[in-house]
Each structure stands twice: as structure tokens, then as C-alpha cells.
N, C-alpha and C positions, 0 to 999 in steps of 0.2 A: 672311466671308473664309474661309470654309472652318474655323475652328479656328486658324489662323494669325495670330501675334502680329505687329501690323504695327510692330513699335516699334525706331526709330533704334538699330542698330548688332545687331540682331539677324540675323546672319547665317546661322543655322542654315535662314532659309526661305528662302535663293536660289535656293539650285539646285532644288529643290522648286517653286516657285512660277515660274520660268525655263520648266520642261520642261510646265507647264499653262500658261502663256501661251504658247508654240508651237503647242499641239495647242490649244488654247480649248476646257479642260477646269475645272472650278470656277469657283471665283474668279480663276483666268488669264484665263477667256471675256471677263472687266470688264475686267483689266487690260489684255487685247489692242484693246481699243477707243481704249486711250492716253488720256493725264489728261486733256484737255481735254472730249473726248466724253464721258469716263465721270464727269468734275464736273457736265456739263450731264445729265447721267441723274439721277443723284444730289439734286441740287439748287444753290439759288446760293450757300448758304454755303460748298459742295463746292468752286464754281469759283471762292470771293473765295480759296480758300488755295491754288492751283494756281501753281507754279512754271513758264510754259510763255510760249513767245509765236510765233503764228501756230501753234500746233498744235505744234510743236515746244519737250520739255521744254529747263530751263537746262543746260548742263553746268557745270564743276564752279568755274564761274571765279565770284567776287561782284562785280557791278559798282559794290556800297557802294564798295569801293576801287579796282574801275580802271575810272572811269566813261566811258573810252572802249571797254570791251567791252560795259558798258551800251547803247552807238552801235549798234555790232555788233548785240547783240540784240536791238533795236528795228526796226533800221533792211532788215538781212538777210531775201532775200525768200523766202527758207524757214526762217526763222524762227531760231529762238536759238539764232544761231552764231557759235561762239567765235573762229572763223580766218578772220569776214569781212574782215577788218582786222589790224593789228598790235598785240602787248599794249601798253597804257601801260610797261606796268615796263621793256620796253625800254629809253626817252626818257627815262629820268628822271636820267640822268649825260653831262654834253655831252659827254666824249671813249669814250664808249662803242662798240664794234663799229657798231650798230645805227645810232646817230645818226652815225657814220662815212660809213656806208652808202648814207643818205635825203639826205647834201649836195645831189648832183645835184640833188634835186629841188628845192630852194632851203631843208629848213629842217635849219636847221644851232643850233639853240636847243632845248633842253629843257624838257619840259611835266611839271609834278605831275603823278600819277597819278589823284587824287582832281579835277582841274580840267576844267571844263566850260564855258572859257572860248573866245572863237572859234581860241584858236591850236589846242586840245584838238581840235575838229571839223577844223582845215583839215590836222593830222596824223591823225587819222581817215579822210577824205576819201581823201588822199595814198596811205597808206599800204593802203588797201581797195584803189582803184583798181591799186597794186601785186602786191596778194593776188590780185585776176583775174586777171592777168598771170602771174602763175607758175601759176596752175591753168590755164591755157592751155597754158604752157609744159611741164607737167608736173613741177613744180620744186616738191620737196618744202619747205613751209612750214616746218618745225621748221630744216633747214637757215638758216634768218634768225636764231635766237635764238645760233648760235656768232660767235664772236668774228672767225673765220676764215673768215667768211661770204664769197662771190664781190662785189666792187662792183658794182656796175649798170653801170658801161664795159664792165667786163670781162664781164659777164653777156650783153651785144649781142654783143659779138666771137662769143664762144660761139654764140651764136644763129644768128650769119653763119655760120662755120663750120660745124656739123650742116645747116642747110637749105642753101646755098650763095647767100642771099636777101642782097642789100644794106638792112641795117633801124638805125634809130635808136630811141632808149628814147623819143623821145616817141611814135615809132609803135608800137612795143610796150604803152606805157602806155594809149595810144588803144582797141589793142584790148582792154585788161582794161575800159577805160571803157564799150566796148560790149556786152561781158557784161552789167556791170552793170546798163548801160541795160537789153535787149533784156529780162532777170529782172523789171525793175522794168516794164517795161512789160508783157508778159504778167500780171504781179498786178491790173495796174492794168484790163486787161481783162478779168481775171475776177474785178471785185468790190471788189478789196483797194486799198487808197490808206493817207493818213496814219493815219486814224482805228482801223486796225490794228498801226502802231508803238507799241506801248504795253508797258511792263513791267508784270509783275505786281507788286499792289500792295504784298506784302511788302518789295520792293525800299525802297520809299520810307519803310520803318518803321525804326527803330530794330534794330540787333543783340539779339535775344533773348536764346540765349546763348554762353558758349563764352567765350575767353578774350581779345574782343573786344565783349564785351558792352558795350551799351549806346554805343558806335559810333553816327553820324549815318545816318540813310537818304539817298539821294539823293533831292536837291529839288528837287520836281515842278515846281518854273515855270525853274529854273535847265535842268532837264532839256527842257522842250518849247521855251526859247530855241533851245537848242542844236539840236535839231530842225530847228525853223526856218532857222535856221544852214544845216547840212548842205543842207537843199532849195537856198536859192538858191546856196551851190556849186555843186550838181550840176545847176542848171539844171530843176529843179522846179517845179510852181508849187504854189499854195498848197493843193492837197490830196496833194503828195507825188506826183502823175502826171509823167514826162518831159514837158515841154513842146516845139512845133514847135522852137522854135529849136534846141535842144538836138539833139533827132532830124535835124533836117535838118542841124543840124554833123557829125554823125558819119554822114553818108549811108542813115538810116534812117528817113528820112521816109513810108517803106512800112510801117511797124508803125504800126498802130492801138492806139490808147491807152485807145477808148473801151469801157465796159463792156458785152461782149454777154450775150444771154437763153441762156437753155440748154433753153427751155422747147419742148418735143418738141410741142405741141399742133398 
């Protein structure tokens, strides 16, 4: 590592070890190749402790407790993102801004945070498809977490007004759905399917340490139920690829799903 203490809460090597992973200078050169590539250099007991999914590290959320950002970063096809969807913490007081909010969309009940049961994925679901919809829209995410949030009536109106387009939220909804798809099926032709939504295995372990120590992991057969779950919402089939019917509902039955070769021979 160069001389450089790699040890939790040592701050003094950031900005140090920041300006060599720019230039891919020392031990920066490793670190610029990002955890996953530089655990597979390393070796596999490197990559069973890696924090990361699809190549992409976790950020700073634990899905121990809000196992619907676990969803999120399973399911996200660039990998471990925390704003593919909306946090549990939200949903968890029925007269809250948030659950205010999501009525239109029929669910107007509150979900545990820690729950990975189908209502947990079908506000997962909801609320993703949502998420594409404002990154469409250009509508910043953290805006959802105030109290003072815009309703989704009111957020169409809006919408009509700026373009002068006569639109309804389920055609707005439709189109975050096709993002989604259209994401999901690019992975799916280059390679990637279920067998790529996987947390890293610390996830499923017990709290180490810290003032939540010894805390449950999330449970791996409750977790790949849930999986399963989410696919046939989204009109999946069973290795997590969009399916005809799905593509052909949302008029993209032009995107190929199937995995092509990259091989230059």
C-alpha cells in the first residue's frame, strides 16, 4: 500500500491516496482499477470481502435494515444504487408526506422497513418505476423525502404545462417503465441476467460491530423469494431477461434481449 495505514476512520490518507488514484500513481494504480477488479487481481478471499454489486461499490445505506434498498442494489443495472427506488424509511408511518404521495398509485398501507414480503417488492417495484420517471423528468430525487413534496396530480399538471403535451401519470409512469426495461435489457444482451443480482455475502452475515452489533443479516432464501417476486412483476422470466410479452406491451419489441459475442475474430 505504499506505507499507507488502510484502517477504518483513518483519515489522514484521503486526500493523499485520492490525488494517486487520479494520476495511477502507487498504490492509487490498484485502487483506480476499483474493488471488484482489484479483489479478482488479489485473489478470492479479496473478492468474498468486497462490498460491491455489478462492479459498482455499496453506498452508505445498509440493506440489514431497509431491505428494500437491498432490491435496489441487486436488482439496479448499474449496479449498487441507492436512488433506484424509494427508501423503506419513507413507508413506514401511514399518514406520512411520502405514503400521501404513492395513494394514486393504489398503495396507501405501510411496509416495515426490515420486510421482504410481496407487499415490500410491489412498493419497490412502484416506487422504481417512479424513480425513472423523475430522472426523465429531471426532477430531483431528494425533493420526495419533504414533507411538502408536489403530488403526482399535481406533478402531471406541471408536466402539461412546461411541454404543452396533454399526459397522464400512467403515461408518465409507462415511460420510467421503459427505461427500466430498455437498462435491463441492454445487460441482458451483454451477458448479465439474474445470476448477477446478488449482494455481497457480508450482507447476509450478522452485524460485526458498532452499536448495532450482532443485528440479523438478511435471509438469503427470504431475499431470492423476493427476487423472484420482483421478476414476475416486472414481466421477467426466470432468468431476470424482459420477456416478449412485456417488450411488446410497452412497444419495444425491437430490442433484442439475446446475448451477443464481442468476439472480433
Amino acid at each position: 500500500t505504499g506505507g499507507y495505514e488502510l484502517e477504518f476512520g483513518n483519515k489522514d490518507i484521503l486526500l493523499p491516496l485520492i490525488k494517486q488514484t487520479a494520476y495511477r500513481e502507487g498504490f492509487g494504480a490498484k485502487l483506480a482499477l476499483g474493488s471488484r477488479a482489484l479483489g479478482r487481481e488479489l485473489g478470492a478471499e479479496s473478492e468474498e470481502a468486497l462490498l460491491q454489486v455489478k462492479g459498482q461499490e455499496l453506498p452508505a445505506h445498509d440493506p440489514r435494515f431497509k431491505t428494500g434498498v437491498g432490491l435496489q442494489y441487486a436488482i439496479s443495472a448499474h449496479g449498487a444504487d441507492h436512488w433506484a427506488a424509494q427508501h423503506d424509511v419513507l413507508y413506514r408511518e401511514k399518514d406520512s408526506g411520502p405514503m400521501r404521495s404513492i395513494a394514486p398509485l393504489g398503495i396507501t398501507e405501510p411496509v416495515s422497513i426490515t420486510d421482504l414480503s410481496a407487499e415490500k417488492v410491489r412498493l419497490f417495484y412502484y416506487t422504481h418505476l417512479l424513480t425513472m420517471m423523475y430522472d426523465c423528468l429531471g426532477i430531483c430525487v431528494f425533493g420526495y423525502i419533504s414533507r411538502s413534496m408536489i403530488p403526482l396530480d399535481k406533478l402531471v399538471g406541471l408536466v402539461e404545462a412546461v411541454t404543452g403535451w396533454k399526459t397522464s401519470l400512467w403515461e408518465l409512469m409507462k415511460a420510467g417503465e421503459r427505461v427500466s426495461v430498455m437498462m435491463r435489457a441492454f445487460n441482458a444482451r451483454e451477458g448479465l441476467n439474474k445470476k448477477d443480482d446478488l449482494l455481497p455475502a457480508r450482507l447476509y452475515q450478522k452485524v460485526a460491530s458498532g452499536p448495532l452489533k450482532g443485528s440479523p443479516g438478511i435471509d438469503p432464501g427470504e431475499f431470492n423469494r423476493a427476487l423472484d417476486i420482483f421478476y414476475q412483476m416486472a414481466g421477467y422470466d426466470e432468468k431476470g431477461v424482459p420477456g416478449t410479452g412485456k417488450l411488446s406491451e410497452l412497444g419495444l419489441e425491437w430490442i433484442r434481449t439475446e446475448q451477443v459475442s464481442h468476439d472480433n475474430k
